[in-house]
Structures are given as C-alpha cells and as structure tokens.
C-alpha positions in Angstrom: 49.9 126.9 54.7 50.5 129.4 52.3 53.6 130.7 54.1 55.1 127.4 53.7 54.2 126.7 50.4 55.2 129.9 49.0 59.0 129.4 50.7 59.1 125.6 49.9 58.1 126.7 45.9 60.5 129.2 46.2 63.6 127.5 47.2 62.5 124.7 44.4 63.0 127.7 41.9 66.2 128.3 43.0 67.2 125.0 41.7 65.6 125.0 38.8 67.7 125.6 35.8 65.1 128.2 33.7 64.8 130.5 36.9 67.1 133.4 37.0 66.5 135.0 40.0 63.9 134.5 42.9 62.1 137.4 44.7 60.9 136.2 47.7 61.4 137.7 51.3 61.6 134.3 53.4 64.9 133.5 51.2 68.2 134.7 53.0 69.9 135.7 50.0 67.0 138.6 49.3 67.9 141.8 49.9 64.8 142.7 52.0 65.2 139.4 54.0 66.6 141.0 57.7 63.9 143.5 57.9 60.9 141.0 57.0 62.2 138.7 59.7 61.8 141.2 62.1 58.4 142.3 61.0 56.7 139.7 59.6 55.8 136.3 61.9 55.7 134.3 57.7 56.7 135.9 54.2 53.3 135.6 52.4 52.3 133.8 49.8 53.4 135.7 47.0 56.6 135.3 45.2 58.2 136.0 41.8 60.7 134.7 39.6 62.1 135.7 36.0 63.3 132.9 33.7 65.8 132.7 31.2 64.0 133.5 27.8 62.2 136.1 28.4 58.5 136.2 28.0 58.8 133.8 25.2 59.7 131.4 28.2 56.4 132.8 29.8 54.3 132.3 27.0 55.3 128.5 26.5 55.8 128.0 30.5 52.7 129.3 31.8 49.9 127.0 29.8 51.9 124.1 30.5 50.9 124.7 34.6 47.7 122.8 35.5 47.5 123.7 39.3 48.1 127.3 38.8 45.5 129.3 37.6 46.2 132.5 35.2 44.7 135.4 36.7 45.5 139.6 37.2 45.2 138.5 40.7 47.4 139.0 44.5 46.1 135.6 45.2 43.2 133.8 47.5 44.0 130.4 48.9 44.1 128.6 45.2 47.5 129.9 43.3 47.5 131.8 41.1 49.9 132.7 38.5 50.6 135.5 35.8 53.0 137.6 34.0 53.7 141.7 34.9 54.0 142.2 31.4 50.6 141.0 30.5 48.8 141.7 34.2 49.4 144.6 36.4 52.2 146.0 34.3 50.6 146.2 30.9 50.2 149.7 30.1 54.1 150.2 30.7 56.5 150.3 27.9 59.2 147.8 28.0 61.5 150.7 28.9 59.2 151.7 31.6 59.2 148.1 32.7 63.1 147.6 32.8 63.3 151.3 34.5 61.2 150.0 37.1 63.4 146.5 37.6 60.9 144.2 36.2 62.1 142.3 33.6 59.9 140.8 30.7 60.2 137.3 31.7 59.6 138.2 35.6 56.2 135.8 37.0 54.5 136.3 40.0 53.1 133.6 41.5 50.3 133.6 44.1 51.0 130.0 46.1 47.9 128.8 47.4 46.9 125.7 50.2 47.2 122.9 48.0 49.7 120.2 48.9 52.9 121.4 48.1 54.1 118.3 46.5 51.3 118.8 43.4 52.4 122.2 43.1 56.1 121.5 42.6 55.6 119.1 40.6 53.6 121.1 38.7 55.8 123.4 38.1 58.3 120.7 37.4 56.6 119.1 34.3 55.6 122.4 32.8 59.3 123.5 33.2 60.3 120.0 31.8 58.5 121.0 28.3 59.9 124.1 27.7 61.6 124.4 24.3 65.4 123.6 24.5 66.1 126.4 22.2 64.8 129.3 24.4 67.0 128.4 27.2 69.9 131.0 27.0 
C-alpha cells in the first residue's frame, strides 16, 4: 500500500503548481528510475519534493497538513512528513546543504497506508492556503 501511495502522491506533485521538482524512483523521468526497476519489485514509500519558496513555503505548507504527521522520521505505516533543513539535515550550513543538492525548500515525505484519496487531498487544501506572494 505504501508503494502505491507513495507513486500515486508523487505523480499528484508533479501537477501541482508549488512543487518544483519530484524525487521519487517509481517516476520515469528520475534519473535513478532504470536501475530501481530492475532491483526493486515497488519504489518505497518515501519521496521528496522541493517547492517554490523556499522553506518559507515549508514553514506555511507543512502545519496546514492534517494527515501527515511532522516527525525526524524514515516513516512506519502512518506518513510522515518533515523538512531536511530542520530534521536530518540541521547541523549543515546552507552551503553545505546546497553542496550536497538539497535545497532549502526540499520535504521528504514518508507515505503511509491511509486511503490515498485523504492524503491527496490533504496535501491539496494545505497547498490551496499557501500565501500567493511566496509563489515565485
């Protein structure tokens, strides 16, 4: 379930206007995509994405997600969601950070078993509220 989640959440943030880019292995379009398919029978649950903004986007994005829960976490069957720069990255620089390719507004996002449709739309209406002016 979390296989199908993770790719169903992930091609939703390929639409989504605020997302930049999507790191997620089950996608075609990533770079690591040929190799995964040959050793992997699903992707995993665990995807990131970086939004325009930057981790002001973050901070006003991430409270507005009911389903998600924050956490410094790789995930257990509820997702989970949370910031590099605030989580496992947090005693890099931003230089160190941006050396390393992970950008200040990057997310990770654990998806979990619940029915995909609450967690889009979750994602959705938090998305929705996001202040016009830090869309650039």
């Amino acid at each position: 379930q979390q296989n199908e989640n993770a790719m169903k959440v992930a091609q939703y943030l390929k639409t989504n206007e605020w997302v930049e880019d999507v790191f997620y292995p089950g996608l075609e379009d990533h770079k690591g995509h040929a190799i995964a398919k040959k050793q992997m029978k699903g992707f995993g649950g665990m995807l990131s994405f970086s939004v325009k903004g930057g981790l002001e986007t973050v901070h006003h994005l991430l409270p507005q997600m009911k389903l998600a829960k924050k956490a410094a976490s790789l995930g257990c069957v509820q997702t989970i969601v949370g910031p590099p720069r605030t989580t496992s990255h947090v005693e890099c620089t931003p230089e160190e950070r941006a050396a390393m390719g992970i950008p200040e507004g990057l997310i990770r996002y654990s998806a979990g078993i619940e029915d995909i449709d609450d967690l889009i739309n979750d994602l959705d209406q938090a998305f929705k509220k996001l202040p016009k002016e830090l869309y650039v």
